[in-house]
Structure formats: C-alpha cells, structure tokens
N, C-alpha and C positions, 0 to 999 in steps of 0.2 A: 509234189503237186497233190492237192485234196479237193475231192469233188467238195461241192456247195450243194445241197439237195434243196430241191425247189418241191414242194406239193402240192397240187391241186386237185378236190375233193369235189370229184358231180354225182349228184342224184346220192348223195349219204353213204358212198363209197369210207368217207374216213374212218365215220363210226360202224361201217362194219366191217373196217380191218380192225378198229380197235374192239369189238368182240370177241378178236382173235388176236390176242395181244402177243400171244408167244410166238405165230407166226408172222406179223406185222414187224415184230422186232429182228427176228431171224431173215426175214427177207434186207430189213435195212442192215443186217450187221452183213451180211453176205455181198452187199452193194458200197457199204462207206468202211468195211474191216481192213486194216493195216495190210492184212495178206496180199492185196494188188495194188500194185505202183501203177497207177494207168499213166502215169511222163513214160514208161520204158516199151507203153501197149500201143500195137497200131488197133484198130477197130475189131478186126475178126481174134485178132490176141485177147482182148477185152471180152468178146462174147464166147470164146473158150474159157478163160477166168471162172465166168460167170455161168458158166452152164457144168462146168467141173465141181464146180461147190453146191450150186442146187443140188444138180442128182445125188451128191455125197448126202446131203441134205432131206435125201429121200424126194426129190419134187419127181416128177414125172415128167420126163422130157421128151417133148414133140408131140402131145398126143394128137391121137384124131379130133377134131371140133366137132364130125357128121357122126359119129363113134365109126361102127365095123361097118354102117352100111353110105358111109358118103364118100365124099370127096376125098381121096385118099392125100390128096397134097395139100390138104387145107388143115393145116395144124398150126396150133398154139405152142409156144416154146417150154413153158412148164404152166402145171397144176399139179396142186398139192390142198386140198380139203376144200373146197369148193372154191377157191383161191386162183384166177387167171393168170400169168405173165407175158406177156408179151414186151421184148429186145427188139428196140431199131436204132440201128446207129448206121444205117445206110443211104437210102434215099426217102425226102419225105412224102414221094409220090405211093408210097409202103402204107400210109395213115390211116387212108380210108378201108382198107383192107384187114390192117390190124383190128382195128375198132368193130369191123362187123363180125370179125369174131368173137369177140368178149360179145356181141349184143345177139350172135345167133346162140350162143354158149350157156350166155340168161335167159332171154326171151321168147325163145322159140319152145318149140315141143323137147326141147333138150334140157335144158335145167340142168346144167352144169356145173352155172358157176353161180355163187352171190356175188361175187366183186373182180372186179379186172388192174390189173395191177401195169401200166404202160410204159416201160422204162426208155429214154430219149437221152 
C-alpha cells in the first residue's frame, strides 16, 4: 500500500519549506520512503516509524513550545531549524490544539518556528 500525499500551502508556507530544500525533502523521504509498510502499521506503530527516523534524522522530538518557562505538556512532536511538525492520526478534536502551537511557536514573543509542517 503507498500513501498518496496531498499538500496544501497557507500564508507561503511552501515557498518556505522550499528555501529549505534539503529539509522539505528529507521530511518527505522520511514520510513516503519504502522503509515503512503502513498495510502492516496500526496508528501508534506508524507514529513510532516516524518519530524513530526523525530523531535518527537529528529532529528534536517533543520539545517545549513555552521553552523551559511554560507549559510543560504543551509540546510539538519535532523541530529541527526552525521547521514545526506536528503527527495526528488520532482524533480530529487534537486540530485546534495542534495549530495553536505552530501559531504560538511563530507568532508570539517566541519565534520559533518560520513554518509548521501538519502531518494527517
């Protein structure tokens, strides 16, 4: 079975993963590489897959989004060069929660991240 990747690009998100070509591609070959059979993966199989090859990958998994002085349970599943991702393959009542982390991550007094990366 092979995923079909769907993309959609808000607020110029594409063209700045594509400023960052080497990671834009590394995140796709990490998500559509031969290495995971998802027919043989239930969901959390899937997000162990994929959280084993980022950090091999160097990403940085689970960090704080408040950094040391916030919400300690309020974390992003990787970053890696100012680069967001966020894994939901759970429930979609997770969306709104996801997304305000990529937008406190940019937006805020934090400056995090340039782009949020939303895997579904």
């Amino acid at each position: 079975m092979n995923l079909r990747p769907q993309s959609f690009s808000y607020r110029f998100a594409e063209e700045v993963l594509n400023s960052k070509l080497a990671l834009k591609q590394e995140i796709e070959k990490t998500l559509f590489g031969s290495h995971i059979n998802i027919s043989s993966l239930s969901r959390p199989g899937f997000n162990k897959a994929l959280k084993n090859k980022f950090v091999e990958k160097g990403w940085q998994s689970q960090p704080n989004v408040f950094g040391r002085y916030g919400d300690p349970s309020a974390k992003m599943d990787f970053l890696k060069d100012r680069i967001g991702i966020e894994v939901e393959f759970g429930h979609a009542s997770f969306l709104g929660i996801d997304l305000l982390k990529f937008q406190v991550s940019s937006y805020s007094g934090l400056d995090e991240i340039d782009v949020g990366v939303y895997i579904v």
